[in-house]
N, C-alpha and C positions, 0 to 999 in steps of 0.2 A: 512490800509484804506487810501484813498487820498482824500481830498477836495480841492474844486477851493473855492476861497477865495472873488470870485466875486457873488457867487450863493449861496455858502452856508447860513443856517439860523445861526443864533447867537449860538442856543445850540449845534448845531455840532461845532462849531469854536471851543467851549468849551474843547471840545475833546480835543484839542490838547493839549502838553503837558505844560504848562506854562502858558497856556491863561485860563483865569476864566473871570467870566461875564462881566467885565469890558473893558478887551482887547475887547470880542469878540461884546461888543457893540460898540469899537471902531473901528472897521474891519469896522462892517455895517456901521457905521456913514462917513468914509474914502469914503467907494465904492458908497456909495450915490453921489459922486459930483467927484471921480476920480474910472478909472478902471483900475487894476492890469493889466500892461501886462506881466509881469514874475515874478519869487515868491519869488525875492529879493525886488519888490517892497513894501512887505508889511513891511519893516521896515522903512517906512516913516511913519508908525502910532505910536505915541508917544505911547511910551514905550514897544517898541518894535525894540530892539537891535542888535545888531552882538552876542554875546552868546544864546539872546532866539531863533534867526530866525533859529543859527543851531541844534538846539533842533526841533525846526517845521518843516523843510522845509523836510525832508523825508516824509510828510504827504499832502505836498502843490503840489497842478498840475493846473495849471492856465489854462484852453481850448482858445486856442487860434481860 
């Protein structure tokens, strides 16, 4: 499965592998006021690292 990290809801984000409710209310709360343009961007959300992102990003597709 792929999700864009700019539209998805919080329980999809979930999905991923690493992120539980807390990340993924951090996603929404991030793209409320900046928007992902590529899916290395979302490790500007605290806590959200160089080892988690390459656990996720085989699931992240940003629509440009």
């Amino acid at each position: 499965f792929l999700i864009d990290p700019n539209t998805s809801p919080a329980d999809s984000l979930e999905l991923l592998p690493g992120i539980g409710r807390t990340l993924a209310d951090r996603i929404v709360e991030y793209r409320q006021q900046h928007r992902f343009e590529q899916e290395i961007d979302i490790t500007e959300v605290k806590g959200i690292g160089p080892k988690l992102y390459e656990r996720i990003k085989p699931y992240l597709r940003v629509k440009r």
